[in-house]
Each structure stands twice: as C-alpha cells, then as structure tokens.
C-alpha positions in Angstrom: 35.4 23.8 45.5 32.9 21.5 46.6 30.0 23.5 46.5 31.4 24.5 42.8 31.7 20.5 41.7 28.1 19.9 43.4 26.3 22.8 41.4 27.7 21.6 38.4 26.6 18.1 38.5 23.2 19.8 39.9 23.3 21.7 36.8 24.1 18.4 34.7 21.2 16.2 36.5 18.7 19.4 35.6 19.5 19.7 32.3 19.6 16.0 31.4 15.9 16.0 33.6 14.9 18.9 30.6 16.0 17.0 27.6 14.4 13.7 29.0 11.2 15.4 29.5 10.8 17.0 26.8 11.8 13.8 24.8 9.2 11.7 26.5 6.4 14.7 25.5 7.4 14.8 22.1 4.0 13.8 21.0 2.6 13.3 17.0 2.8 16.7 15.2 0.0 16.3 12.9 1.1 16.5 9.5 0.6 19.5 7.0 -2.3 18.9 4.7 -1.3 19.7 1.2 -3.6 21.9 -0.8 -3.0 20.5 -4.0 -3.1 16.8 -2.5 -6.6 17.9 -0.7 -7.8 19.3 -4.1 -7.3 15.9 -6.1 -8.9 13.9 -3.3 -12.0 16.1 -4.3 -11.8 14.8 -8.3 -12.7 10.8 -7.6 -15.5 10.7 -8.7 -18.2 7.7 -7.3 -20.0 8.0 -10.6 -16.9 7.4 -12.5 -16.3 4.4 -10.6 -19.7 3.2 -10.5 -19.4 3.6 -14.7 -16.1 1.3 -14.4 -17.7 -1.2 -12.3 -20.9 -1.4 -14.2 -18.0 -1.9 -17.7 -16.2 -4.5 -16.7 -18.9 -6.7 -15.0 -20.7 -6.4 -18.6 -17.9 -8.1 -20.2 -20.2 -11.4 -18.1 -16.7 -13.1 -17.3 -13.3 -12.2 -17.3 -12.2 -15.9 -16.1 -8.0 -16.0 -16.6 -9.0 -19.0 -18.7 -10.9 -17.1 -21.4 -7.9 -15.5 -22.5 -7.6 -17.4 -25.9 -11.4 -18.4 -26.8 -11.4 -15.7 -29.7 -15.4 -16.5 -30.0 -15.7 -14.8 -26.2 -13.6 -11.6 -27.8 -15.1 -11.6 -31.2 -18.2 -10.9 -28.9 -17.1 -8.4 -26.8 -16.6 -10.8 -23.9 -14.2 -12.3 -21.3 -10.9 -11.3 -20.1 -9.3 -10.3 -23.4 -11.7 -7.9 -23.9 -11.8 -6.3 -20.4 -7.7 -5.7 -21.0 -8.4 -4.1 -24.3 -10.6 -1.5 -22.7 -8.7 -1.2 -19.3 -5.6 -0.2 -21.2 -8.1 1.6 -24.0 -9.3 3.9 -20.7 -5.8 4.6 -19.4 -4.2 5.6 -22.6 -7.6 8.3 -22.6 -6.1 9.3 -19.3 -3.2 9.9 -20.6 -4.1 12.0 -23.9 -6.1 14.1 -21.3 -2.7 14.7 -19.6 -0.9 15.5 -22.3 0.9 12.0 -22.6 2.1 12.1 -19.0 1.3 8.2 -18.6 2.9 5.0 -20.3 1.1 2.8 -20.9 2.4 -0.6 -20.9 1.3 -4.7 -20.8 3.4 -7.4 -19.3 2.8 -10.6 -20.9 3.4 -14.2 -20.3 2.0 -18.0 -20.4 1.8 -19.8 -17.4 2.0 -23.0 -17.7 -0.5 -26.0 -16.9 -1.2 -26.3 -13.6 -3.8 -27.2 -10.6 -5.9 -24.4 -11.5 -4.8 -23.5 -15.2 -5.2 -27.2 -17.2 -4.0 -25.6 -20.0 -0.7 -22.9 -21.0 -2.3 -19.7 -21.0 -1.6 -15.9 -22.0 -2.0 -13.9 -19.3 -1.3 -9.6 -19.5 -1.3 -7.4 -16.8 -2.0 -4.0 -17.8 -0.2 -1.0 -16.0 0.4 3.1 -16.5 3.5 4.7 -15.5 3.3 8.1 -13.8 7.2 8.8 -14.5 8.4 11.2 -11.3 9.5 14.7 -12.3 12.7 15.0 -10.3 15.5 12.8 -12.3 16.9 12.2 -8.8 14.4 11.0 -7.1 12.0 9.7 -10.0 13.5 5.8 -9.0 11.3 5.7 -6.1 8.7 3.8 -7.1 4.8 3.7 -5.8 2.3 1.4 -6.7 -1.6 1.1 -6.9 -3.1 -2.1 -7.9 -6.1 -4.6 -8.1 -7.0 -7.8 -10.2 -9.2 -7.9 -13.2 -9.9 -11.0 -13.4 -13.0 -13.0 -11.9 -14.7 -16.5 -11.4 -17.9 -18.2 -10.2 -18.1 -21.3 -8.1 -15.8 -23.4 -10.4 -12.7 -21.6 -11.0 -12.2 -23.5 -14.2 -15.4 -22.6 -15.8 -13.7 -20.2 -18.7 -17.5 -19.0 -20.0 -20.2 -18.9 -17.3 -21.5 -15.4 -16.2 -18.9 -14.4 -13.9 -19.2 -10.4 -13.0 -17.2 -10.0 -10.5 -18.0 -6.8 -9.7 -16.5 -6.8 -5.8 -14.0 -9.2 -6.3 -12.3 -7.6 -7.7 -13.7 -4.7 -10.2 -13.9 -2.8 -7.4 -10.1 -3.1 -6.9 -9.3 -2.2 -10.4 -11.6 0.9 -10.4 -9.7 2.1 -7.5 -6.4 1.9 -9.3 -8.0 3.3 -12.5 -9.5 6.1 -10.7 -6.5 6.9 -8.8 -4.7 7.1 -12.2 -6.9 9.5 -14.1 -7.1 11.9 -10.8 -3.7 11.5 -10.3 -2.0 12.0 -13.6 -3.4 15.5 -13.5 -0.2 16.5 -11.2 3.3 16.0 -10.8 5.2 14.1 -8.7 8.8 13.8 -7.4 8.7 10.1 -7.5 7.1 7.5 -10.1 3.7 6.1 -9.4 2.7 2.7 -11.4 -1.1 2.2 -11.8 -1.2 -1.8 -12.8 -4.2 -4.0 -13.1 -3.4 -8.1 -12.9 -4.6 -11.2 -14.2 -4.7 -14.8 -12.8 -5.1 -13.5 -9.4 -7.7 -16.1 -8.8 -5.8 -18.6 -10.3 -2.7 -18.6 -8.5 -1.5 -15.1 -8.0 -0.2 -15.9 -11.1 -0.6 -12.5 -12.7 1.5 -10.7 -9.2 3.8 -13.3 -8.9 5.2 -12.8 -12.0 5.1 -8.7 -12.2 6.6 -8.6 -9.0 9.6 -10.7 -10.4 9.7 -8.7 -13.0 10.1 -5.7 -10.8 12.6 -7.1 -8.8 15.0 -8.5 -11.6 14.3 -4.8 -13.3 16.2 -3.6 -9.8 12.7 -1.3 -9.4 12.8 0.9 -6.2 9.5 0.3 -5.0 8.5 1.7 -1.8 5.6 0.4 -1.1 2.8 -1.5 -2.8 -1.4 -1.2 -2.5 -3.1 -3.6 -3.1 -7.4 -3.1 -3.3 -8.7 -6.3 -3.7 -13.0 -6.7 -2.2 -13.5 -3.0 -1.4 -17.0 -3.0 -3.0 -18.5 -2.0 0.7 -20.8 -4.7 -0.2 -24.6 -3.8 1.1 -24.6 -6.3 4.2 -26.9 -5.3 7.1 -23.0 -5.9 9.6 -21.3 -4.3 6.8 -19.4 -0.6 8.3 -19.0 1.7 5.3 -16.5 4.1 7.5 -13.9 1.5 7.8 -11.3 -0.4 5.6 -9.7 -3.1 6.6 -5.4 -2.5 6.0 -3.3 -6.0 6.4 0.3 -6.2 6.4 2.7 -8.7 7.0 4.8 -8.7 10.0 7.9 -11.2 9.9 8.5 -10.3 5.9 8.3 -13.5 4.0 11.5 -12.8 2.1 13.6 -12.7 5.1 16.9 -14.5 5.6 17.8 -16.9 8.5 20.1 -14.4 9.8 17.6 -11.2 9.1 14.7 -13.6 11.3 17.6 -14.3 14.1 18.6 -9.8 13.7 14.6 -9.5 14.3 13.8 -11.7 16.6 16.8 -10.2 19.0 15.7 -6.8 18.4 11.9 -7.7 19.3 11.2 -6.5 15.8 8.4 -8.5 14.6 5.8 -5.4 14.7 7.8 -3.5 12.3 8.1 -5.1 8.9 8.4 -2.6 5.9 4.9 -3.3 5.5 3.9 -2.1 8.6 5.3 1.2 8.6 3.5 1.2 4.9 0.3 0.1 6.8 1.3 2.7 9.9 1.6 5.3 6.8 -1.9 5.0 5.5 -3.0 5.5 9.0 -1.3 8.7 9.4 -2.4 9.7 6.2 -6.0 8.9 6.8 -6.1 11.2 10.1 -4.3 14.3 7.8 -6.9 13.3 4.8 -10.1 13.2 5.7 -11.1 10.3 2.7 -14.1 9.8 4.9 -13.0 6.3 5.8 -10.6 4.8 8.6 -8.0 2.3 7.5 -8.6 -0.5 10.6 -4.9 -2.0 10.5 -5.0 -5.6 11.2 -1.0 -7.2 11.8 -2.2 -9.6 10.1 -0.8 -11.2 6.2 -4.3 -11.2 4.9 -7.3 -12.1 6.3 -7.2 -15.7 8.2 -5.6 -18.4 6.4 -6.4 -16.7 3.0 -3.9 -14.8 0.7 -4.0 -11.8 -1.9 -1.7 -10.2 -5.0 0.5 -8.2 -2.2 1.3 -11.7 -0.6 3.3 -12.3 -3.9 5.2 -8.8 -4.1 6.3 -9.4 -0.4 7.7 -12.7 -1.3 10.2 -10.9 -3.5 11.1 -8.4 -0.5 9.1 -5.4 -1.7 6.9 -3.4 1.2 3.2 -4.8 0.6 -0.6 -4.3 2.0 -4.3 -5.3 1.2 -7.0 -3.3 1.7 -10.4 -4.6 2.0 -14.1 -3.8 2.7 -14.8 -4.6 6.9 -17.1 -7.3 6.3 -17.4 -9.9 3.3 -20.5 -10.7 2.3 -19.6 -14.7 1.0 -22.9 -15.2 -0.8 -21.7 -12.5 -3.0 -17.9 -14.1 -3.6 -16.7 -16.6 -5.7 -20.6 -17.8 -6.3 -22.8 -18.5 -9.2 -25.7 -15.7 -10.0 -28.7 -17.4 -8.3 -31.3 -17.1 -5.7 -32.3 -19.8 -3.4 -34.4 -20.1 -0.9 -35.0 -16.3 -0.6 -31.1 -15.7 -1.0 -29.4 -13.7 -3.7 -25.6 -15.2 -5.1 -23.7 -14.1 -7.3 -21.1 -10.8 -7.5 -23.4 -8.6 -8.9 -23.0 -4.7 -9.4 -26.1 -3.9 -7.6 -24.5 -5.3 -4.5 -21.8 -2.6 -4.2 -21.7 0.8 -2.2 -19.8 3.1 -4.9 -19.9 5.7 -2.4 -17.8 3.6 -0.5 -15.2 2.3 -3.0 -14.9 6.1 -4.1 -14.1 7.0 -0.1 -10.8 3.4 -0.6 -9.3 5.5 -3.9 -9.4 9.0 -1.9 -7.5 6.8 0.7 -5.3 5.2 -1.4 -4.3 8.3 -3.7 -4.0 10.3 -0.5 -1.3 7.6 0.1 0.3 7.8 -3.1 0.4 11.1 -3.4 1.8 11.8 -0.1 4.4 9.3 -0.9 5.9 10.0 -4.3 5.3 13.8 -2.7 8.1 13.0 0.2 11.6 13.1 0.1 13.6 9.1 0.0 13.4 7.0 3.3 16.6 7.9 5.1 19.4 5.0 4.3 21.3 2.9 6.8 19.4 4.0 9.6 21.6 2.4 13.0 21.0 2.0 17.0 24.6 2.3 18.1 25.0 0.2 21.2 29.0 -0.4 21.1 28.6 1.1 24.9 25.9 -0.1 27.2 24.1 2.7 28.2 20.8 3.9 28.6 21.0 7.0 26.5 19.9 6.2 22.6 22.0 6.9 19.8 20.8 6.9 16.7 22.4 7.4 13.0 21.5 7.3 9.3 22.7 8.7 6.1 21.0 11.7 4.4 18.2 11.3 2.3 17.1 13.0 -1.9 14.8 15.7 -1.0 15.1 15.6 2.7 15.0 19.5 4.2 14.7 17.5 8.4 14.6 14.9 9.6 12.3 13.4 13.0 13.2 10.3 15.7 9.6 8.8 16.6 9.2 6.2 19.2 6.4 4.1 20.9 5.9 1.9 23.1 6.9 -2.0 22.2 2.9 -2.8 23.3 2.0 0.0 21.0 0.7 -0.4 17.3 1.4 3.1 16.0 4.3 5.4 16.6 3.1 8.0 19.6 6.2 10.0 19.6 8.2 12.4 17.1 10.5 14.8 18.0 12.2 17.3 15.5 16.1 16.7 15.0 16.3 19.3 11.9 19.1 18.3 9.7 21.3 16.4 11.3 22.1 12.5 10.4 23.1 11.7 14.0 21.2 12.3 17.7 21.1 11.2 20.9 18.1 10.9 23.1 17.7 10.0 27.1 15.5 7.4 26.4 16.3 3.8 26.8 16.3 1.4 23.9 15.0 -1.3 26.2 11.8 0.2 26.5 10.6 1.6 23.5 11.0 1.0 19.5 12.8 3.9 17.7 12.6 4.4 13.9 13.3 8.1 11.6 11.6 9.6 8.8 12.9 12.2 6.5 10.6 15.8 6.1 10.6 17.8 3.1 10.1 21.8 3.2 6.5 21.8 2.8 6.2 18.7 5.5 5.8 15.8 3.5 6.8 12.7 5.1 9.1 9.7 4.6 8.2 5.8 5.7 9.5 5.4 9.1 12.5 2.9 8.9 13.5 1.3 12.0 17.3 0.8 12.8 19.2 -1.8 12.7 21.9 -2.7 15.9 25.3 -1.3 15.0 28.3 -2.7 17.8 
C-alpha cells in the first residue's frame, strides 16, 4: 500500500514537473500575418504624403489664432483654409469608397487665455470608419495628428508658419491611413481626426477627448503622430520611431494608484500594452521601421495631444521621429550664420513618414480586426499558494483565448501559452515572480490588447 501511495504522489510530482515546464517554455508564437492587412500596407503611398505635406505647408500658416481673420481665408491661407481642404480630401476618400466614411467637425471657442488673448473657433476635423459587425462596431480605434502650426511667437496669427514636421507630417499620417484604410472593412470603428490648438494648449484634444468620454465612446486605444517628419539630421535614424506611453495613468483614482502600487503594476498602464501592441505588430508587419518604446509620458518634461485623451482615462501613445532636429521646430524661416530655421518641407524624409502610417495602420487594422479585450480579467489569490489562477469573462469575436507572462524586469511580454476557450486556468507559476495579463484570439489569429488582472480575495 505504500509503494501504491508513493507512485502516486511520484506520478503527481511528474506531472506537475510537465505542466510547469512546459508553462515556463511557452515562448511568443508569432502572430499570423493577414493577407489583406499586408496588402493595404503596400497602398501608402510616400508620394501621396509628400503631396499632403507639400498642401498644407502652402497654406504659409495655419496658427490656431488665424481662425477668424477672413482676409487670411479670402486668400487661401491660414488655418481655416487648411480645415476646408483636410475635410475637402477626406470626403474624396470617402466618395472613392462608396460613402463608407463620415465625415464630421467638432467645433468650439476657447476662451481667452495665456496663449489664446482672444475667444477663438477652433474645429477639429475627423472621418468615421463605422465597424461592420453591429456587435462589436462600439470598439473604437483612433489615428490622429495636429494641423495646426506656429513660428517662434506662438501668438503671431500671420507670419509664414509651415509647419511641415510639426505637425503636417502627423496629419498626413492619419489622412493617409484613412484613404488606405477605408478601402476595407472592419469589425470595429476606426476614427481618422485631425486637431487644432494643439500648440496652444492641447486645446483642440482636450476638448475631443471630453467629448468622447461624455459620448460614453469605447475607445481602445489612441495614436497619436505628432514630429514624424524623419527630419534630415546627420544623428537622425530613419529605421526607428520613437513609441511613448504613460505608465501610472493620469486619470487614476487614489484607491486605483494604492491597487497599483501593491500589485507592482506601474509597467502596465493601458497604454503600455497599446505601446507593447505596436511592438508586436511591428515584428508581424514589416512597415520597415521599429517602434523604440520609451516608458516614458512624452519626451522629457514636454507633452503631446495623447497626454489630454489619457487624462480622461482613454489608452493613449505618441509616436515620434528618433531625433528632433530643434532648428527646424517652433522657429522662424531664416538662415544665420550658415544655419537653416524654419519647418520647411524640404527638411522631411517622406520615405520615412510613409514607413510611421504603414506602422500605424498595421496597428489599426490589426486592432479593429481582433476580437474585444477580455472583461474582468482576475488573479484569484483567496488561498495563498504558489499556483496562478487566473479568470475573465468571454470576449465579442473571441474563437481562444492566451495567458502571457514576463518577467517583472522585463518590458515586453516573453511568454504566451494557448488556453483555447476557456474563461478560467491555472498555471504552476508563481504570481510573485512574474506579471500575468490575457488576450483574446480570433479564428484567423488576430489579437486582443493584453489586459492585466486585477487581485480578486
């Protein structure tokens, strides 16, 4: 009887060995490339965005503050005539689709402030890629940049302002995106929005971002391309663009910071597993640049449009070029002392910006492609133990669903392991040591974000 009770523990301690194992080598399955995705990629054109670049820095300024000089528009100048043909070129996009995009403004006046001395109109322009599932055509992804520019005074509502990095470049990423994009359909919604004001405040975020959130918008995740001109400095690297994401998410509660800060969770925002996303994506689609993530809100000390959509608890990130070139930002169109200033088309690399939007509709469509983030997604620990349980509730669209893992020192996730349909597992892995989250997989292998779980006694 002994010899019976030993052999089955034996057979116990083997098979709880097996599982552990192959746990622990569960690495990255790389992730399906999707034909149609791959083809689209291929459409972005440099040349078109070159063409869009070269547009709206002819417009000479499109300073927030020119919005109601009517001599600038009468002229074909300044920011009220840049809107007119940025929503002019998206409702083209859309007659070549059939109607598929709606076009739409969002309109307000800020009021005086430190960098607006007088009320002022200000319109963001967007398209709306309306999802083709009704069940899952809530979810909500979005591509954005900011139309507006300035020179070395930022109240200077006439001087020659171009702007053609900062940020035309961004815009012509989310327009391009849009007119490749709308030639497909897509389970989700994907919002293609130019903004104003951005250099006056954010002014033109903030307030679309409120909008979004008192419209109750399910929006996944947000990209923002603001200075991805690859401007032509000798340091600059045209294979990499910089990805920044917020880590402790600005519109956390008290209690949520406390829940974090117990859990060790500061690494994994919703905008990091955005950020970890376009990673991911970038190894599956080769866009012919590398996102460099840097845990970082935005580059040191400075701030950007997605700043303003994380304050209202949406799942934000920047991308910019590696390198800034500050002779060509914010700067009056001179030369001195051998030196060119000024934001001037001839300092971009369109090659480059047309390698961000591959990047960035890779991202989009992979998302809206994908089934819902699974819901509720819990750690149990009512017992302590070092086995793992985790639990979520089933997700629209969802055919599996995978457990990944990494190391807490670790930036990406370097473990998935296949769970198939179930919306409860246990692994031999101990919470202590690693950081768990679970995506949802479609039948033809899209992917889900990653949520991480919260603690459930």
């Amino acid at each position: 009887m002994r010899h019976i009770v030993n052999s089955t523990i034996l057979a116990a301690m083997v098979l709880a060995w097996a599982l552990n194992c192959a746990a622990q080598n569960a690495g990255q399955e790389k992730v399906p490339v999707d034909p149609q995705i791959a083809a689209a990629l291929q459409q972005i054109s440099a040349k078109q965005i070159r063409a869009n670049i070269e547009k709206l820095a002819s417009f000479e300024t499109r300073s927030t503050l020119s919005a109601g000089d009517p001599g600038l528009l009468a002229a074909g100048r300044g920011i009220a005539a840049a809107r007119l043909w940025i929503v002019s070129e998206l409702e083209r996009y859309s007659r070549d689709c059939g109607g598929c995009l709606d076009v739409e403004t969002y309109k307000f006046v800020e009021p005086a402030g430190e960098r607006i001395p007088n009320p002022t109109e200000i319109t963001d322009v967007y398209a709306v890629l309306k999802g083709s599932d009704p069940a899952r055509s809530k979810r909500m992804v979005l591509v954005t940049g900011h139309y507006d520019s300035r020179n070395s005074d930022t109240l200077d509502a006439k001087g020659y302002a171009p702007g053609a990095n900062d940020d035309a470049s961004g815009t012509a990423v989310s327009l391009e995106c849009a007119r490749v994009l709308s030639r497909m359909k897509f389970p989700a919604t994907i919002i293609f929005l130019t903004v104003a004001g951005e250099e006056q405040g954010l002014n033109g975020s903030r307030r679309f971002a409120k909008m979004a959130k008192e419209r109750g918008w399910n929006l996944e995740a947000v990209l923002n391309n603001d200075i991805v001109g690859g401007d032509k400095s000798p340091e600059q690297d045209p294979t990499t663009v910089r990805v920044f994401s917020e880590g402790l998410p600005a519109a956390a509660t008290e209690q949520e910071i406390q829940r974090i800060r117990a859990m060790g969770g500061e690494n994994d925002s919703g905008s990091r597993q955005v950020a970890r996303y376009i990673a991911e994506v970038g190894t599956t689609y080769d866009a012919g640049v590398k996102p460099l993530l840097v845990f970082r809100t935005d580059r040191y000390l400075r701030g950007g449009d997605h700043s303003a959509f994380n304050q209202e608890g949406f799942s934000a990130v920047r991308f910019t070029e590696f390198r800034e070139d500050f002779h060509h930002q914010h700067q009056n169109a001179r030369t001195e002392k051998g030196v060119e200033y000024g934001d001037l088309p001839k300092f971009v690399d369109y090659d480059y910006v047309a390698r961000v939007a591959r990047l960035n509709a890779a991202t989009l469509a992979s998302l809206a492609s994908g089934p819902a983030p699974p819901a509720n997604v819990r750690l149990l620990v009512k017992n302590l133990e070092n086995d793992s349980t985790l639990a979520w509730e089933a997700s629209s669209g969802a055919a599996r669903y995978e457990v990944l893992w990494r190391s807490t020192a670790s930036p990406e996730w370097e473990h998935a392991l296949k769970v198939g349909g179930v919306t409860q597992t246990t692994l031999k892995i101990s919470k202590d040591n690693v950081t768990f989250a679970v995506r949802a997989v479609d039948r033809e292998g899209h992917r889900s974000l990653a949520v991480v779980p919260v603690p459930e006694r």
